[in-house]
N, C-alpha and C positions, 0 to 999 in steps of 0.2 A: 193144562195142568190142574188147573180147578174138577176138569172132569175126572179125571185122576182122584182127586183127592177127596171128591165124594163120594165114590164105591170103597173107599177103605173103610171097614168098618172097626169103631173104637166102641169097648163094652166098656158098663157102668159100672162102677164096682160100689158099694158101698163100704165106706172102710171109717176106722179109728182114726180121730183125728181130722207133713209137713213141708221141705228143704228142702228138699230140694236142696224141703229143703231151699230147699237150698236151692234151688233150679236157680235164684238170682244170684249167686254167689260170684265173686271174680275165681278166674283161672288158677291152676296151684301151680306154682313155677316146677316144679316135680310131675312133669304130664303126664309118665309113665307111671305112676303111682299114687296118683291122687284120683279116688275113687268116689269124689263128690261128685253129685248129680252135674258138677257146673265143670268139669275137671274135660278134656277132652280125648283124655284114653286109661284106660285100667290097668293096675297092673297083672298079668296074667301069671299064676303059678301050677295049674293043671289043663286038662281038656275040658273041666265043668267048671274053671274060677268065669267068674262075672268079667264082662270088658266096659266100660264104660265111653263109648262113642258119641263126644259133644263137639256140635256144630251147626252150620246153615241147612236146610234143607232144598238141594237140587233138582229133582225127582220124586215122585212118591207115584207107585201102584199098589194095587191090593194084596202083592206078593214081596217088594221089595222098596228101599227106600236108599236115597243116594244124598250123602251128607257130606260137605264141605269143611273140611275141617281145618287149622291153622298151617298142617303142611301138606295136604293131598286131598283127595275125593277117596268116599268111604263108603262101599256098596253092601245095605244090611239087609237079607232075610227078614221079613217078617212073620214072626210067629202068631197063629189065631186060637185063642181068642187075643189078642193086645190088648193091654191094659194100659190105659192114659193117665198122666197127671198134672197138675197144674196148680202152681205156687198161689197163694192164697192171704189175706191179711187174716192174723191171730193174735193172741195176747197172753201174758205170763200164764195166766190162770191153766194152758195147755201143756206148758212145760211142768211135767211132774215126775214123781220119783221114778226113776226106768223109764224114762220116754228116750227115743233114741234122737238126736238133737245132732243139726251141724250148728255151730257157734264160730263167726268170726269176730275175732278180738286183733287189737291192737296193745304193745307192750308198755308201760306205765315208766316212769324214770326210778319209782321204786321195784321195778322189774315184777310187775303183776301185769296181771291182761284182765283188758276190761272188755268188755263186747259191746260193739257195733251194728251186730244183727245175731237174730235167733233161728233157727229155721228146726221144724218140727216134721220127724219123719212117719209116715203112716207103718205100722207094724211088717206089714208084709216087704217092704223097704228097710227094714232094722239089716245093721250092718257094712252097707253102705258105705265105703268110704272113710270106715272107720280109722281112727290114728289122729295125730295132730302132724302140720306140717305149714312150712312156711307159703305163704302166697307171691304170686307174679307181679301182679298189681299191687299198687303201696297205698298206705291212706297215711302219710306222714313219712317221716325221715326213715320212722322204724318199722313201719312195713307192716304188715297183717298175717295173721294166723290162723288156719283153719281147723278147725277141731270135732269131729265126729265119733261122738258116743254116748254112753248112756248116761242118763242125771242120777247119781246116787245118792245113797238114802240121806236126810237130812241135809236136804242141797241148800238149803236156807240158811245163814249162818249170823248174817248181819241185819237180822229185817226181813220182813217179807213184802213181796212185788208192789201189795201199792203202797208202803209207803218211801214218801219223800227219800228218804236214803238210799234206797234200792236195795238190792239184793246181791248173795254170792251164791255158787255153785259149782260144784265140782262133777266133771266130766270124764267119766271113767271107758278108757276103750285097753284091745288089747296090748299089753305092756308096757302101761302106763295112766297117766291120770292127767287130768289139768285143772286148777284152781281160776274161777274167772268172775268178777266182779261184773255186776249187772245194774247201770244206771238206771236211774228212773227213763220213764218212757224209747226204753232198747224195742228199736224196730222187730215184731214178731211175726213170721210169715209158717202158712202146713201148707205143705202136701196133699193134696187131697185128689179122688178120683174124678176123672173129664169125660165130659161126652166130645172133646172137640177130637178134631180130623186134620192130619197134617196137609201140610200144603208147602207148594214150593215158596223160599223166601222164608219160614217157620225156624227160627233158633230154637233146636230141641236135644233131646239127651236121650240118647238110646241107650238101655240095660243089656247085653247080647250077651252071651256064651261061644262059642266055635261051635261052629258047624261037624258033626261027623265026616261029612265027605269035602271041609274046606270051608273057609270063610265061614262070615259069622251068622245069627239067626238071633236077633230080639224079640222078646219076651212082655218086655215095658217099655214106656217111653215118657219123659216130659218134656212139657212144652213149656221153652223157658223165654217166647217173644217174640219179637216182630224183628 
């Protein structure tokens, strides 16, 4: 497998900038439709929508990659040149107006969401997953929410990032919005481009499309661990 996994070649990209994003993000209880990097399938509404294929890595050659995923084995096409990613430590100072951002937040007892993590998406990844949507995994009684979109204008409302009070912003995606309170020192992680090489045992996150003549064919991928 190893020898496998070094004839794949993964190019450099230099890019802007996240999340993955989000790549550490927990699972969104809505599998079919939670379109974060962290999420384990897409949801599909033509032949060109994005699918979003997250899971273990079983296989890898320079043409195809075999992922394990929560109810099956997922056999992806690999597209070249592939473009890699990999979650990264960041800080407020990255999150700016229009950056495309997944946020998970947890609900407040005065019924505000405040965030837990920030994740910062590289440009060529804008769109992604966008929406707000409830999570699988819970960080408290009241559970967690994931929200990917853009930070609009004047997202600062309460303070700005360094100081002591923290900060608010709002998260604008399509048909809708979300308002989220940002404590001080909220965990910030980007996106950013990899030279790494998958390998079997790799928890990673394939970007794919369908294939014209069946099955799928990725385009990107991150690699969200061991």
């Amino acid at each position: 497998m190893k020898q496998l996994a070094s004839v794949l070649p993964i190019r450099v990209l230099v890019l802007p900038v996240l999340l993955v994003a989000i790549a550490g993000c927990s699972r969104s209880s809505d599998a079919d439709k939670a379109n974060t990097p962290s999420a384990q399938s897409g949801e599909v509404t033509g032949a060109d929508a994005l699918v979003i294929v997250r899971g273990t890595v079983v296989s890898v050659s320079p043409n195809e990659v075999v992922l394990k995923t929560d109810t099956s084995s997922t056999s992806v096409k690999l597209e070249e040149p592939l473009r890699m990613y990999e979650s990264g430590p960041s800080d407020m100072a990255q999150v700016k107006e229009s950056s495309f951002i997944g946020v998970t937040t947890v609900k407040q007892p005065d019924g505000s969401e405040r965030a837990t993590e920030i994740h910062v998406f590289p440009e060529e990844l804008r769109g992604v997953g966008e929406g707000s949507r409830m999570m699988a995994q819970t960080t408290g009684p009241a559970g967690s929410r994931m929200t990917n979109g853009s930070v609009a204008p004047s997202r600062m409302t309460n303070g700005s990032a360094t100081h002591a009070e923290g900060s608010s912003l709002v998260v604008q995606y399509a048909g809708g919005s979300q308002n989220v309170t940002v404590p001080p020192n909220t965990p910030v992680t980007e996106l950013k481009a990899s030279s790494k090489t998958l390998a079997a045992g790799d928890q990673a996150v394939l970007l794919a499309n369908k294939a014209p003549g069946g099955g799928l064919v990725a385009h990107k991928a991150i690699f969200s661990g061991k």
